[in-house]
ZADO-1210 file (C-alpha; in nm, 4 decimals, padded with zeros to 6 digits):
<atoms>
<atom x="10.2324" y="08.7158" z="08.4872" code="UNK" pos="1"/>
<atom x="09.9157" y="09.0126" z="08.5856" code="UNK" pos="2"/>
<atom x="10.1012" y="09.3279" z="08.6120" code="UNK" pos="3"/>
<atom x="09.9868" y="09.5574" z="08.8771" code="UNK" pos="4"/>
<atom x="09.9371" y="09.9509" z="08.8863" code="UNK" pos="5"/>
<atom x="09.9076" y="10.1446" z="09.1670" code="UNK" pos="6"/>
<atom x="09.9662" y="10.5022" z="09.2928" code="UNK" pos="7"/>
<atom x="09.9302" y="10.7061" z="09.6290" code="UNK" pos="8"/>
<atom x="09.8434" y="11.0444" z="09.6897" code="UNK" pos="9"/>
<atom x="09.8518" y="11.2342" z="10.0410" code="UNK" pos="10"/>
<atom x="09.6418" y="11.5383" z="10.0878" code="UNK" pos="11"/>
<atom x="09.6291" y="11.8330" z="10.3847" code="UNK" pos="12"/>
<atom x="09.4460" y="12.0996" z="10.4295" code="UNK" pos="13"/>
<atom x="09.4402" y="12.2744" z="10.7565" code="UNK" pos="14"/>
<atom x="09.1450" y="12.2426" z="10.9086" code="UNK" pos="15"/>
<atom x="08.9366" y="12.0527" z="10.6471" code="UNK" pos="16"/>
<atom x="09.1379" y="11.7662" z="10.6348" code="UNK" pos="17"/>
<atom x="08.8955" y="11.5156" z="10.8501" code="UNK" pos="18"/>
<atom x="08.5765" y="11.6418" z="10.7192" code="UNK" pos="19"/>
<atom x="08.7358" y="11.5652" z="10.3648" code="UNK" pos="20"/>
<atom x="08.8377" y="11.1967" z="10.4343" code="UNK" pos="21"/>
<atom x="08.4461" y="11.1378" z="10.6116" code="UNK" pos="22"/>
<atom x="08.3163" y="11.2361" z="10.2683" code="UNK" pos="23"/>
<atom x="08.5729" y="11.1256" z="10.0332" code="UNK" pos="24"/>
<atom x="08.6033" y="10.7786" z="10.2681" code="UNK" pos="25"/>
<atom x="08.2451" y="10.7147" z="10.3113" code="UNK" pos="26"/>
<atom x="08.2234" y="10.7513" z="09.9366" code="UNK" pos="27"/>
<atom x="08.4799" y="10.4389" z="09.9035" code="UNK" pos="28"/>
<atom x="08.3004" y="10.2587" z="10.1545" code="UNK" pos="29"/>
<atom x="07.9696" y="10.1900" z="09.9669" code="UNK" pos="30"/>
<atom x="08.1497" y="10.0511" z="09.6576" code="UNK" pos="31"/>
<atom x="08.2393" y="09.7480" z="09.7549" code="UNK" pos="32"/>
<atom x="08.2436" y="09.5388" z="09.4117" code="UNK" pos="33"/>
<atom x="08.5048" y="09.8316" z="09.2404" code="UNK" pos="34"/>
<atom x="08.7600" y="09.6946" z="09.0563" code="UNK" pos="35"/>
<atom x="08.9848" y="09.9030" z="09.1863" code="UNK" pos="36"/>
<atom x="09.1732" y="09.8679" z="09.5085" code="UNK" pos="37"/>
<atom x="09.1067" y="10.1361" z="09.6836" code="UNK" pos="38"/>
<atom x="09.2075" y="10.2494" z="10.0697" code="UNK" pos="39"/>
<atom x="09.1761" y="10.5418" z="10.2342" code="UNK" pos="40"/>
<atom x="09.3521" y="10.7082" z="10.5416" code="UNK" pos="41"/>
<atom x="09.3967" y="10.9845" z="10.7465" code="UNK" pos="42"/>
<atom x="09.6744" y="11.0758" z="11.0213" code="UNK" pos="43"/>
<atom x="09.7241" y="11.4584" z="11.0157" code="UNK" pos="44"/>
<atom x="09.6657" y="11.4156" z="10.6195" code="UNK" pos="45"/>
<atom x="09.4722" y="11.1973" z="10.3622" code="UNK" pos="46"/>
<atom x="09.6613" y="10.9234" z="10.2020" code="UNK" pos="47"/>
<atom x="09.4793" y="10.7539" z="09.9049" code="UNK" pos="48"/>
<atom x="09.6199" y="10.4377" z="09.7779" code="UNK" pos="49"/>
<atom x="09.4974" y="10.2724" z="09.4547" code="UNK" pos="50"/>
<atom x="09.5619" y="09.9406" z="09.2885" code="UNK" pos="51"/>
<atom x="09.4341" y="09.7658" z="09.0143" code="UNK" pos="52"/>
<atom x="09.5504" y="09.5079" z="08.7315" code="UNK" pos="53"/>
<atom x="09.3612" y="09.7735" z="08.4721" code="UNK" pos="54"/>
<atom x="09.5305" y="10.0826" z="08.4083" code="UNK" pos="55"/>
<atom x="09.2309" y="10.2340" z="08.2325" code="UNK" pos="56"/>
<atom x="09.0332" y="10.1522" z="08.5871" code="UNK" pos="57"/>
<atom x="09.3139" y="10.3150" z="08.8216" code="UNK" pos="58"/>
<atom x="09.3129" y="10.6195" z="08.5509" code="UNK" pos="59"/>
<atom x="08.9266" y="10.6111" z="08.5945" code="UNK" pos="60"/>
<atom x="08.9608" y="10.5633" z="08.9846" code="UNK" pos="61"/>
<atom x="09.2176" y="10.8099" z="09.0716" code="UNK" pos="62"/>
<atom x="09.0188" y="11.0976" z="08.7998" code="UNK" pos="63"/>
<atom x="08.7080" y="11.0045" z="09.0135" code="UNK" pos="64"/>
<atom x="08.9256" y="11.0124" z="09.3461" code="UNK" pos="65"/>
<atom x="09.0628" y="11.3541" z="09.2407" code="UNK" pos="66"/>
<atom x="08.7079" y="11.4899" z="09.1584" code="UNK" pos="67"/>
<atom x="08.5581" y="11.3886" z="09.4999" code="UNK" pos="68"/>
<atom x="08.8526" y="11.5583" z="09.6718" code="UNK" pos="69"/>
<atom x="08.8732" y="11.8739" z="09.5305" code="UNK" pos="70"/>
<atom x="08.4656" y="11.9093" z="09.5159" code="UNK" pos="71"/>
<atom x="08.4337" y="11.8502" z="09.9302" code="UNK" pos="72"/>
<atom x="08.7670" y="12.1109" z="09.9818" code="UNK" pos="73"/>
<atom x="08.5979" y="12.3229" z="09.7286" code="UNK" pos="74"/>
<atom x="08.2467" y="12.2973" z="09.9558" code="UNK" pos="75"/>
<atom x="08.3565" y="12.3458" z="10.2641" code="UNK" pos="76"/>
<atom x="08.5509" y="12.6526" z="10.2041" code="UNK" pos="77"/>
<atom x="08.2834" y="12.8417" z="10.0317" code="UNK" pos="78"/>
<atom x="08.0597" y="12.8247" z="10.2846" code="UNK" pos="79"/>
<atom x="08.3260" y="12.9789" z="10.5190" code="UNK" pos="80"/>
<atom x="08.1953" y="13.2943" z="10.7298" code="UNK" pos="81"/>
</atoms>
C-alpha cells in the first residue's frame, strides 16, 4: 500500500490575485518531471493543490510554493504608486 500526502491552499488578494497565479502558474508549468503533483487554479482566488507519495517532497513543494507566492504579492505591491 503507497500512502499519499496532499494539501490545498487558496489565496486572494484584491487586485493582484491574477497577476499572482500567471507567475506562480507559469512557474509550475515548466517543471514538468517534479515529483510532486502539483495544480494550480484561479476563480476569484488561487487554489494550489499538491500531492505526492514523499512527504519530504510535498514539505519541499509547498515551502517552494509558499516562497513564490508571497515573493510575486510582495513585488507587485511595492512597486505600487
Amino acid at each position: 500500500m503507497t500512502l499519499k500526502f496532499n494539501t490545498k491552499i487558496q489565496f486572494f488578494s484584491d487586485k493582484e490575485t491574477s497577476s499572482i497565479y500567471h507567475s506562480i502558474n507559469t512557474d509550475n508549468e515548466f517543471y514538468p518531471e517534479n515529483p510532486t503533483k502539483t495544480k494550480i487554479s484561479f476563480d476569484k482566488e488561487i487554489l494550489i493543490e499538491l500531492e505526492s507519495e514523499h512527504l519530504p517532497h510535498l514539505r519541499a513543494n509547498l515551502n517552494s510554493t509558499l516562497r513564490l507566492l508571497q515573493a510575486s504579492y510582495d513585488t507587485i505591491n511595492s512597486v505600487k504608486i
